[in-house]
C-alpha positions in Angstrom: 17.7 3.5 -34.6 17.5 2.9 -31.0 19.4 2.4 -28.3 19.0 -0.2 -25.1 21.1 -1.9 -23.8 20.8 -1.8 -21.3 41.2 15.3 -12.0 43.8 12.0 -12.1 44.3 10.1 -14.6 45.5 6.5 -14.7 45.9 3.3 -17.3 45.2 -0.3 -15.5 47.6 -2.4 -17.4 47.2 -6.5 -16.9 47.6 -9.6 -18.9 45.1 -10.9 -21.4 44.0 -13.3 -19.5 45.3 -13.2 -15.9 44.4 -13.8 -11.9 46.0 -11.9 -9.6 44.5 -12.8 -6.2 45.7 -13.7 -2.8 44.5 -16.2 0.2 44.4 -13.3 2.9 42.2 -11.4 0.0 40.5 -14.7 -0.1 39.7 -15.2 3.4 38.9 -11.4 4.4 36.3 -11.5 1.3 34.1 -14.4 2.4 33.7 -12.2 5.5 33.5 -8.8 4.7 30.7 -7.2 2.5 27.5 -8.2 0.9 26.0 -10.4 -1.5 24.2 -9.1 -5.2 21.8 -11.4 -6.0 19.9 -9.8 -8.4 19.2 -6.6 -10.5 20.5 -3.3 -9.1 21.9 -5.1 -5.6 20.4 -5.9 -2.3 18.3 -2.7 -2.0 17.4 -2.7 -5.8 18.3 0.6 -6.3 21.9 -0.1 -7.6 23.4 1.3 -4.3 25.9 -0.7 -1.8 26.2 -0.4 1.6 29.8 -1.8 1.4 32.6 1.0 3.0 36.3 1.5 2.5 36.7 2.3 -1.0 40.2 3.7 -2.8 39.7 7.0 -3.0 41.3 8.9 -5.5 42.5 6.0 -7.3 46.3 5.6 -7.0 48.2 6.3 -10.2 49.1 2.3 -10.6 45.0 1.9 -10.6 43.3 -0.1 -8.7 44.5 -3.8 -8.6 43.1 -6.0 -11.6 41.7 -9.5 -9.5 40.8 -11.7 -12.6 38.9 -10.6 -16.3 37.8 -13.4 -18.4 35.8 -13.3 -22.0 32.5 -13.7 -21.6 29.6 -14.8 -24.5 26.7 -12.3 -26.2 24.6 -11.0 -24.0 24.2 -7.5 -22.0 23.2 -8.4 -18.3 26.2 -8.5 -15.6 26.3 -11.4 -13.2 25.2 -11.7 -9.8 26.9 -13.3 -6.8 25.5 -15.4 -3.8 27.1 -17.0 -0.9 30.5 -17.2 -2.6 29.0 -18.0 -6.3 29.2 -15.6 -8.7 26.4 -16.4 -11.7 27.0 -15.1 -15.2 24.3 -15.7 -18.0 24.9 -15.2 -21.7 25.0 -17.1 -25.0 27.5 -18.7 -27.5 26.8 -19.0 -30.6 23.1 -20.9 -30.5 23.5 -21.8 -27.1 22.6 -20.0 -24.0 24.9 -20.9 -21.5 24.4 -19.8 -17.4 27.6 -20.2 -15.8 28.6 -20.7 -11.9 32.4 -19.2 -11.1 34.4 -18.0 -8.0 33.8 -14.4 -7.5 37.1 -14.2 -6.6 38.9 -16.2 -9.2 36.5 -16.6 -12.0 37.3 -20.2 -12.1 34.2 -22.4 -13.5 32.6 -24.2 -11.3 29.2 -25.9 -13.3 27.4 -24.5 -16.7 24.1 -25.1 -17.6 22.9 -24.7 -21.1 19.7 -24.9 -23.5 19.0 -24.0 -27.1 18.1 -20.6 -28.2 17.1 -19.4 -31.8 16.6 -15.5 -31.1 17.5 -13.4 -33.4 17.3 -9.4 -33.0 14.7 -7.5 -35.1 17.3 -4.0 -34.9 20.5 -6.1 -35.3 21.8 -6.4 -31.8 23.2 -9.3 -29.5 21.2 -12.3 -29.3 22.5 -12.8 -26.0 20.4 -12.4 -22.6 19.6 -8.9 -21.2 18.2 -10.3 -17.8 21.2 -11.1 -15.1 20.2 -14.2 -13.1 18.0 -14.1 -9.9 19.3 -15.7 -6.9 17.7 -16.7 -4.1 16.9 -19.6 -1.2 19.5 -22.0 -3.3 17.8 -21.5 -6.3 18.8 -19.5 -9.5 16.5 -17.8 -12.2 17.4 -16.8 -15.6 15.0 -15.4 -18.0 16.3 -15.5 -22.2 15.7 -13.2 -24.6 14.0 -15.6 -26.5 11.6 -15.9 -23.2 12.8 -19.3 -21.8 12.4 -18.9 -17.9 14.6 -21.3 -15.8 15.1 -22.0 -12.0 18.1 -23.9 -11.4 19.7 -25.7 -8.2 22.3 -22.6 -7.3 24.9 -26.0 -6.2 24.9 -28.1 -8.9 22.9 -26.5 -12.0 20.1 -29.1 -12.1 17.2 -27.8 -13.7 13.9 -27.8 -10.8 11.7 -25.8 -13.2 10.4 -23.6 -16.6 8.4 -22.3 -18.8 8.7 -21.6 -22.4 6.3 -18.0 -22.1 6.3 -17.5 -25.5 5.1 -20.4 -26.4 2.5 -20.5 -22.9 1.4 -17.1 -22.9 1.5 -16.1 -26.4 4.5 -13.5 -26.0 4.9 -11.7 -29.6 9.1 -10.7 -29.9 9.3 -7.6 -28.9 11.6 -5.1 -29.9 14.7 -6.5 -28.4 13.1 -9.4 -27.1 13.2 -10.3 -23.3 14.9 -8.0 -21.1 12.7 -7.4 -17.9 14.4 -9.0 -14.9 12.2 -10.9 -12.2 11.8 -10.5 -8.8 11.3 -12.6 -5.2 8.4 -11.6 -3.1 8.2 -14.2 -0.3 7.0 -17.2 -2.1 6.4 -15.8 -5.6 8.9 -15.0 -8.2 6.9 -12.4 -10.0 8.0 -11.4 -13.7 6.8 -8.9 -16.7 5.5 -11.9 -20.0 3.3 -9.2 -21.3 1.4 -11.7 -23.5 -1.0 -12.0 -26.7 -3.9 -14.0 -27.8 -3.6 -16.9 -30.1 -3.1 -15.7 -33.5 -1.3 -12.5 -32.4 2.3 -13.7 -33.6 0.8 -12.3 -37.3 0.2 -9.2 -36.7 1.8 -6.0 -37.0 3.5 -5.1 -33.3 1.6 -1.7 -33.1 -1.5 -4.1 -33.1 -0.3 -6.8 -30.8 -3.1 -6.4 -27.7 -2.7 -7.9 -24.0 -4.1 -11.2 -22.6 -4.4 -10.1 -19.1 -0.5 -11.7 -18.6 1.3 -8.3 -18.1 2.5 -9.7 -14.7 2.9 -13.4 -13.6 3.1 -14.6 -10.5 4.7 -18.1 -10.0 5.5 -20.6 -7.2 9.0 -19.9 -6.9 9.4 -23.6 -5.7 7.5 -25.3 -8.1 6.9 -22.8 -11.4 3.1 -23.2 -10.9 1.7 -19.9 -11.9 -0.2 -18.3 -8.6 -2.0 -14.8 -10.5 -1.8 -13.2 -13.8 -2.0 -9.2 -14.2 -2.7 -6.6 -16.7 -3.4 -6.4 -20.2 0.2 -4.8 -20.5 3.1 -5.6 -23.3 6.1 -6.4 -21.4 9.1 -3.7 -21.2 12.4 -3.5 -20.3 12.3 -2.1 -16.6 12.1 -4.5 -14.3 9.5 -4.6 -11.2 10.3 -2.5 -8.0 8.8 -3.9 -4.6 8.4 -1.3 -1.6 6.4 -1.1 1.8 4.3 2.0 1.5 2.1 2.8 4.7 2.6 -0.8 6.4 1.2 -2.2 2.9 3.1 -4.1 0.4 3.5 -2.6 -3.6 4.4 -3.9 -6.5 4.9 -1.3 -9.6 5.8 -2.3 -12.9 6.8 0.7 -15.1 5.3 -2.0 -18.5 5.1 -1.0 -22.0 2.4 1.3 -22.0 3.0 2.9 -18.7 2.8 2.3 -14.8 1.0 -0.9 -13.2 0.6 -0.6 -9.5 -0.4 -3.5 -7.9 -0.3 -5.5 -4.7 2.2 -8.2 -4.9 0.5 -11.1 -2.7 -2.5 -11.5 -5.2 -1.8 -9.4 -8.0 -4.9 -7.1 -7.6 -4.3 -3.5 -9.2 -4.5 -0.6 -7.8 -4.2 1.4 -10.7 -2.4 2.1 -14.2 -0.7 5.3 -15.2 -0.2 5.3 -19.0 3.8 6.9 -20.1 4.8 6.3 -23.0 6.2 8.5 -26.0 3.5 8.5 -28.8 6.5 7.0 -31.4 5.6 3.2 -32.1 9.5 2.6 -31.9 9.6 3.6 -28.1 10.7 1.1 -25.0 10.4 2.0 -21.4 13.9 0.9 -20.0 14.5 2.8 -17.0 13.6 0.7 -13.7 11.0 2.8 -11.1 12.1 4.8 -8.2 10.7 4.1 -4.9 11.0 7.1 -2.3 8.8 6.9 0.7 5.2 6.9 -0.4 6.7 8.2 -3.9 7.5 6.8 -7.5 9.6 8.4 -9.8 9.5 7.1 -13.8 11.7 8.2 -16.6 11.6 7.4 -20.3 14.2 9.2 -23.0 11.2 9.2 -26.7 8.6 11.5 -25.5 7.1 12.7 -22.0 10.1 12.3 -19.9 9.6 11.7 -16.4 6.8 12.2 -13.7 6.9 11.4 -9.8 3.8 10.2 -8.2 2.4 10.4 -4.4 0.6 7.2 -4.4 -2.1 5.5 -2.1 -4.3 2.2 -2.6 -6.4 2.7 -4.8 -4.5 5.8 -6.8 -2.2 8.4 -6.8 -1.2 12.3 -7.4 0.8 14.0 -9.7 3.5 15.5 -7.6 5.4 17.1 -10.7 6.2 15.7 -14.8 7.8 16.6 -17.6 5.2 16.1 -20.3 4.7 19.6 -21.3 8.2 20.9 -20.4 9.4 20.8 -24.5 13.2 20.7 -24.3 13.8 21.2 -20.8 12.8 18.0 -19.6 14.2 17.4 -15.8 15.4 13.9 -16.6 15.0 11.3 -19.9 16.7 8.2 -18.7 17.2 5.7 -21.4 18.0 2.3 -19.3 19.7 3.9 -16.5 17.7 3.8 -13.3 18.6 6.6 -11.8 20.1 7.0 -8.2 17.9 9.0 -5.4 19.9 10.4 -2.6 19.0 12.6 0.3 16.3 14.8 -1.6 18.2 14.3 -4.9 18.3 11.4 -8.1 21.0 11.5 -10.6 21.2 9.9 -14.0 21.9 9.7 -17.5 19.4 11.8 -19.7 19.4 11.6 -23.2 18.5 9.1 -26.0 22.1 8.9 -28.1 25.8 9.4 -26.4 25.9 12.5 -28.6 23.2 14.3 -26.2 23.7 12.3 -23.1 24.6 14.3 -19.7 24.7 13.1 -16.6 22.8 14.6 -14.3 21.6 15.6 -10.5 17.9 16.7 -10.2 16.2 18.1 -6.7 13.5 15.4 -6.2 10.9 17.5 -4.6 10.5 19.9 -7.8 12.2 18.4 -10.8 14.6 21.2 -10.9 17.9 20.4 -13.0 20.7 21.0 -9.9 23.7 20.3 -12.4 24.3 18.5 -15.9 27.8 17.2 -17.4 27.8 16.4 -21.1 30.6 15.0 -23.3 30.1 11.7 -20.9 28.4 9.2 -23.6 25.5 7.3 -21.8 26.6 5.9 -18.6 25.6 4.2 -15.6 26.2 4.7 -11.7 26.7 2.4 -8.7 26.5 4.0 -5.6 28.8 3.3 -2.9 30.7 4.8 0.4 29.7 8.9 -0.7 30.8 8.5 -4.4 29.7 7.2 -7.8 31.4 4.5 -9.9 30.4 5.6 -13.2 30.9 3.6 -16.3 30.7 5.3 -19.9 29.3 2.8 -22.8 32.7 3.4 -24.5 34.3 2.1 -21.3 35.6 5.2 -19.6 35.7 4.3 -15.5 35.2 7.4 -13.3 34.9 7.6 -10.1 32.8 10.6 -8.5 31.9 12.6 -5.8 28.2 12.2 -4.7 27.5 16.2 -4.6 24.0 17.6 -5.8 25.9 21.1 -5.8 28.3 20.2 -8.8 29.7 17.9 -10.8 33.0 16.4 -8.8 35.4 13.8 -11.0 37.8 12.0 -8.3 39.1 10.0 -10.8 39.3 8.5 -13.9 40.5 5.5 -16.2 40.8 3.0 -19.0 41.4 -0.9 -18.2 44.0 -1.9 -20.5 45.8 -4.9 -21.4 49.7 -5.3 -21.5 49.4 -4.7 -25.1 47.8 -1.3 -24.6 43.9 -2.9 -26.0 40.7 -2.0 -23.7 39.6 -4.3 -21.7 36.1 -2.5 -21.7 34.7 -2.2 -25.2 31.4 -0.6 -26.5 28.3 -1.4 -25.5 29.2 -1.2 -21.4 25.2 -1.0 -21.1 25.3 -2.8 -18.0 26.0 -0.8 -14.6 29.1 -2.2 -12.5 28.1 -3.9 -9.3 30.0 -4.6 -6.4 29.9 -7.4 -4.0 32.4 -8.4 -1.1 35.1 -5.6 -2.4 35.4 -6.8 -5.8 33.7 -4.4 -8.6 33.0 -6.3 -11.6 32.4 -4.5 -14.8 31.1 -5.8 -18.5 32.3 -4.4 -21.8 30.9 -6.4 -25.3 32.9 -9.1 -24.6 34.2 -9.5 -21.3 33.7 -9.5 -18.0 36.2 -7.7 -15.7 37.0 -7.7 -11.5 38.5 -4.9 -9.6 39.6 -4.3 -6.4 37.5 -1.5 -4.8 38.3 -2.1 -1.4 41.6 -3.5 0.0 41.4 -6.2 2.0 41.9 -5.6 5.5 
């Protein structure tokens, strides 16, 4: 069945349900450091350009701000001009919620009604975190409901029901493609059907030329439709390639590539393992005039030279067999200075974590025994968080693999903090590094306050 979602030792040990923060941590925070307002931070490539971490970790671990549980759902929050925004569902209810970053203390809740129910048996919470952005918020359900919200008070400006407008057939695991802001436009992967298409078989579901929507992000009026595309669980990449502007959306069957103002495509790469129960969940890679793609069923991963109108095959896996450069699951991996690393593998039984040479695919190093796990990027090291909750914290070295540190969040009675899944990859924002286990939502001190 498949999977998505999504040295020195030391214990964290902390109350059940506990805030330990200070005014002077207070007041340096609303100062220091950077928002993350969407998917994988302000460069959408889940890197920060925050400095000053702990590092090694001390033996006490690093200082436990607040942890709070949290409802289903796999996406971690995001945070805006001192608002954090966490999205997830309880019971029949989907429920976004506005706290202080620094205290987790509620602020406003919006909810609505959601009857989703998982085809493989997993959470029937959201996979999307919420998009923030001009004093609005976005949040998109795994049942498809898309909402902009008034990021002060909650009040609903917009929606759309896309299932029920575009003819969306569930997919897999439903929704889990998170939206973007160009300009204007919030543009977001609905991937939908003609009428009548809910009835048949999913291998026979077929496109409407709704890959990609583009709407008003002001008023929700759809500006340009894309694509005759299923929707998958990578969300879109934006970049500035040759003075021009690029959207690429690595969908179901493969790679849109289009140009984000008017939604005119340039062209589509088809990737996709042949297996019927395959996602793409691994988010593009935007170097220079380069993409790199990853998927963990079949071909593997490819990087592309492109240019309007098409592109080149620098280098792929396809033919490679077994020794695949990279198969990245949901992970998006993590380029750095001629170098990406990420989680390959399909199950946490052949997971490694790994450090490939762009240019040439070549496999640099690879650690297994990790479980799958996902990277933030921060100050020359690598917070990486195992889906059984294991926290390291590494060296960013394409020569080897270099542990700094490594721990468990616990509770004063000795229970994890983290539980299986931790799908979601820890994010950062103003100091605090917030991480998500099943069922709760935890903040860490990464960098003392000055």
């Amino acid at each position: 069945m498949m999977r998505i979602f999504l040295f020195s030792c030391c214990v964290l040990v902390v109350g059940c349900s506990g805030t330990f923060t200070s005014s002077a941590r207070e007041e340096s925070q609303q100062n220091e450091g950077s928002d993350w307002a969407g998917f994988l931070g302000p460069n959408g490539d889940s890197t920060s350009p925050e400095k000053g971490i702990v590092s090694p970790w001390p033996r006490t671990g690093l200082r436990i701000v607040w942890e709070k549980k949290v409802g289903e759902g796999y996406g971690m929050p995001s945070i805006s001009k001192g608002k954090l925004y966490q999205f997830d569902r309880h019971d029949n209810t989907a429920r976004v919620t506005c706290m202080d970053p620094r205290t987790g203390a509620e602020q406003w809740k919006f909810e609505y009604p959601t009857e989703y129910r998982d085809k493989y048996g997993y959470s029937g919470g959201p996979r999307c975190c919420p998009v923030v952005d001009d004093g609005r918020v976005y949040v998109f359900g795994s049942e498809g409901m898309l909402h902009c919200l008034d990021a002060s008070s909650g009040k609903l400006i917009w929606k759309h029901d896309t299932q029920a407008e575009y003819g969306v057939v569930q997919n897999f695991f439903g929704v889990g493609s998170a939206p973007l802001i160009e300009g204007d436009l919030l543009i977001a992967q609905i991937g939908g059907s003609p009428k009548g298409s809910e009835m048949a078989p999913f291998d026979e579901v077929k496109g409407n030329g709704t890959g990609v929507v583009a709407f008003d992000k002001k008023t929700g009026k759809e500006k340009w439709r894309a694509s005759d595309e299923l929707a998958s669980y990578a969300a879109p990449r934006l970049a500035t390639i040759d003075k021009r502007r690029w959207c690429f959306v690595f969908a179901r069957g493969g790679l849109v590539a289009l140009e984000p103002a008017s939604g005119k495509v340039d062209f589509h790469l088809p990737w996709r393992a042949k297996a019927f129960e395959s996602v793409n969940a691994s988010t593009p890679v935007i170097i220079n005039n380069q993409v790199f793609l990853s998927e963990t069923y079949g071909p593997g991963s490819i990087l592309l030279k492109v240019k309007p109108g098409g592109h080149e095959v620098v280098w792929d896996d396809a033919k490679k067999g077994r020794n695949k450069s990279m198969q990245c699951h949901w992970m998006t991996p993590i380029y750095h200075e001629g170098y990406l690393y990420g989680c390959s593998g399909r199950h946490d039984s052949n997971a490694e974590l790994r450090c490939i040479e762009l240019a040439t695919g070549k496999v640099m190093w690879s650690e297994p025994n990790l479980t799958r796990t996902s990277l933030l990027m921060v100050d020359g090291h690598f917070i990486c968080l195992a889906e059984d909750g294991v926290l390291r914290l590494l060296k960013v070295n394409p020569n080897k693999y270099e542990e700094v540190s490594k721990t468990e969040l616990r509770d004063r009675k000795g229970e994890p903090l983290l539980e299986y899944p931790c799908w979601a990859a820890p994010i950062l924002s103003h100091g605090l590094l917030y991480l998500r286990g099943k069922d709760r939502l935890v903040c860490v001190e990464l960098i003392p306050s000055r």
